[in-house]
C-alpha positions in Angstrom: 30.2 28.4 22.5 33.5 29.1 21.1 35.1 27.2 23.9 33.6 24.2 22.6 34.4 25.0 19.5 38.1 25.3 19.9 37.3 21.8 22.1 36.4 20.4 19.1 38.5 21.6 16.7 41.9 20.4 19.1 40.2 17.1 19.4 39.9 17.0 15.5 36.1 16.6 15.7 33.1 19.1 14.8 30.5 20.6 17.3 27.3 19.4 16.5 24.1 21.4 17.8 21.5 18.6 19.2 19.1 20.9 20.7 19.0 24.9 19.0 16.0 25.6 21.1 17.1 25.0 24.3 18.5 27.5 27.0 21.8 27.3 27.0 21.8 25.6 23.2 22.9 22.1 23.9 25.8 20.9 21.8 27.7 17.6 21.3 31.3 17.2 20.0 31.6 14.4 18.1 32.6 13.0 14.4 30.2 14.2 11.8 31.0 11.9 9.0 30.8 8.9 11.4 27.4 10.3 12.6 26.0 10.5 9.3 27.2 7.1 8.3 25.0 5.4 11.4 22.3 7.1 10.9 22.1 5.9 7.2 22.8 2.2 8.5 19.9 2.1 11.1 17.8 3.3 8.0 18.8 0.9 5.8 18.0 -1.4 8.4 14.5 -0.3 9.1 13.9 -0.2 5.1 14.9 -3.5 5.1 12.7 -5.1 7.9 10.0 -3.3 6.8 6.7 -5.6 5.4 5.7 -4.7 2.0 2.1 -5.7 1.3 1.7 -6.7 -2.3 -1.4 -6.9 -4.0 -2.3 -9.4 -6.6 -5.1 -8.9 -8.9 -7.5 -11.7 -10.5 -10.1 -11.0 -13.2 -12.9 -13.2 -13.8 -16.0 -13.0 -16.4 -19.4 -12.7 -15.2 -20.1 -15.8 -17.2 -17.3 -17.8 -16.1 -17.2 -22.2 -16.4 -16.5 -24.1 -13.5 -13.5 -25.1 -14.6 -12.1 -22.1 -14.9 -13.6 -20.5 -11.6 -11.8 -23.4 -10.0 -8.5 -23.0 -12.1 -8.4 -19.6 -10.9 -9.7 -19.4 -7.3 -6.7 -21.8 -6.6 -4.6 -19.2 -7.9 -6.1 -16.8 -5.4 -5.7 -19.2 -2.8 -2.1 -19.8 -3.9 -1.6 -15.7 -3.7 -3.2 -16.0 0.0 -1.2 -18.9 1.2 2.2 -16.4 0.5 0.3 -13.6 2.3 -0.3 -10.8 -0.6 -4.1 -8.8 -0.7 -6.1 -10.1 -4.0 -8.1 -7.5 -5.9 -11.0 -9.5 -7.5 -12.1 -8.1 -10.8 -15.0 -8.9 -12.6 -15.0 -7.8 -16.4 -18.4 -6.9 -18.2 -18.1 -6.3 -21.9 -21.1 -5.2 -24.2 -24.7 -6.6 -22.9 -23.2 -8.0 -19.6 -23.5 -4.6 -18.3 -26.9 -5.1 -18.3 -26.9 -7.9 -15.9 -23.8 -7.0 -13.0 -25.7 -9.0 -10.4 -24.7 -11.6 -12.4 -21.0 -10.6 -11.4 -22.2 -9.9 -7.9 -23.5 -13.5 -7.6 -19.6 -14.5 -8.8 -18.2 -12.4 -6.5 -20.2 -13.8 -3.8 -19.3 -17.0 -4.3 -16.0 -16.6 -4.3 -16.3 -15.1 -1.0 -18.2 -17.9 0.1 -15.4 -20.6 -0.7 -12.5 -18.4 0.4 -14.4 -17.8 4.2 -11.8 -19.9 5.6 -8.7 -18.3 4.1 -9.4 -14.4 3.7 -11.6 -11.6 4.8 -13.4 -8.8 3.1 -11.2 -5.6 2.9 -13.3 -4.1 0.4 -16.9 -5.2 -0.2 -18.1 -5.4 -4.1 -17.8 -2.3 -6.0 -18.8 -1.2 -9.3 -16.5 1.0 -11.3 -17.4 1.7 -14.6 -17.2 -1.5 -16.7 -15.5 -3.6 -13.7 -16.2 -4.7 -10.6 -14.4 -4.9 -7.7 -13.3 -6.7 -4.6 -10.9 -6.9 -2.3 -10.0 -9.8 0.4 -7.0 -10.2 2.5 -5.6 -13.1 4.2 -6.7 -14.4 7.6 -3.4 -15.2 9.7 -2.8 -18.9 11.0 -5.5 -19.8 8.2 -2.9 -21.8 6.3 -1.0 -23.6 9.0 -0.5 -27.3 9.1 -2.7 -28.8 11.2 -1.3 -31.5 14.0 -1.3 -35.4 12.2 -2.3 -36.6 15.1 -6.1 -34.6 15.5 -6.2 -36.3 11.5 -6.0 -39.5 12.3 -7.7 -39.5 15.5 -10.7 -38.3 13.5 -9.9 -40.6 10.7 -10.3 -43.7 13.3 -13.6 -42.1 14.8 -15.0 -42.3 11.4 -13.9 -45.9 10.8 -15.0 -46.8 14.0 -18.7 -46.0 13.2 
């Protein structure tokens, strides 16, 4: 050990122990400083490739128009289409907590017109004066379609 150490030390380097456990402990000798520094790189690296899931959220009424249902389920769409979660909240205020299937039947339908887009993470559930629900985006749902299956379907259908 201090053979290596003096190694070290005439090469202007440190002694770094890799493995204390080991029998003999395994060293290295190597620059500490320069170590460091590419450990902190491949990090920085990783932190940067990494995917962060982000999670919109979208609250509707339990007595919501069509208008607006439409307004705001292309919203949701809009937040699928760039690959984010959407949490679905239904809002009940006053007497429409005495009616949440009437936020259910909402939530449903929702579900029901996103089918082609998203999936279910997290079925309706009530939670004191909201409800909630949570869909994800189905992968490949979005991408463009080949022009030429279009209009070979459109010229089927004129052809009839």
């Amino acid at each position: 050990m201090n053979d290596a150490l003096k190694r070290a030390r005439e090469h202007g380097m440190d002694l770094v122990e890799i493995a204390p456990n080991a029998e003999p402990p395994v060293c290295k000798i190597l620059d500490y400083s320069k170590f460091r520094y590419e450990q902190d790189r491949k990090a920085k690296a990783a932190r940067k490739n990494q995917v962060k899931i982000e999670v919109k959220e979208m609250k509707f009424r339990p007595k919501i128009d069509v208008g607006d249902y439409e307004t705001k389920k292309g919203h949701v769409l809009r937040f699928l289409k760039k690959g984010a979660r959407v949490k679905i909240t239904i809002m009940f205020r006053g007497r429409e907590m005495a009616h949440p299937e009437q936020g259910r039947l909402v939530l449903d339908r929702l579900a029901e017109d996103l089918k082609p887009y998203a999936t279910i993470e997290q079925k309706p559930l009530m939670e004191g004066r909201n409800m909630h629900m949570l869909v994800a985006p189905i992968k490949g749902a979005f991408d463009e379609k080949p022009e030429g299956d279009a209009k070979s379907a459109d010229t089927a259908t004129k052809e009839k």
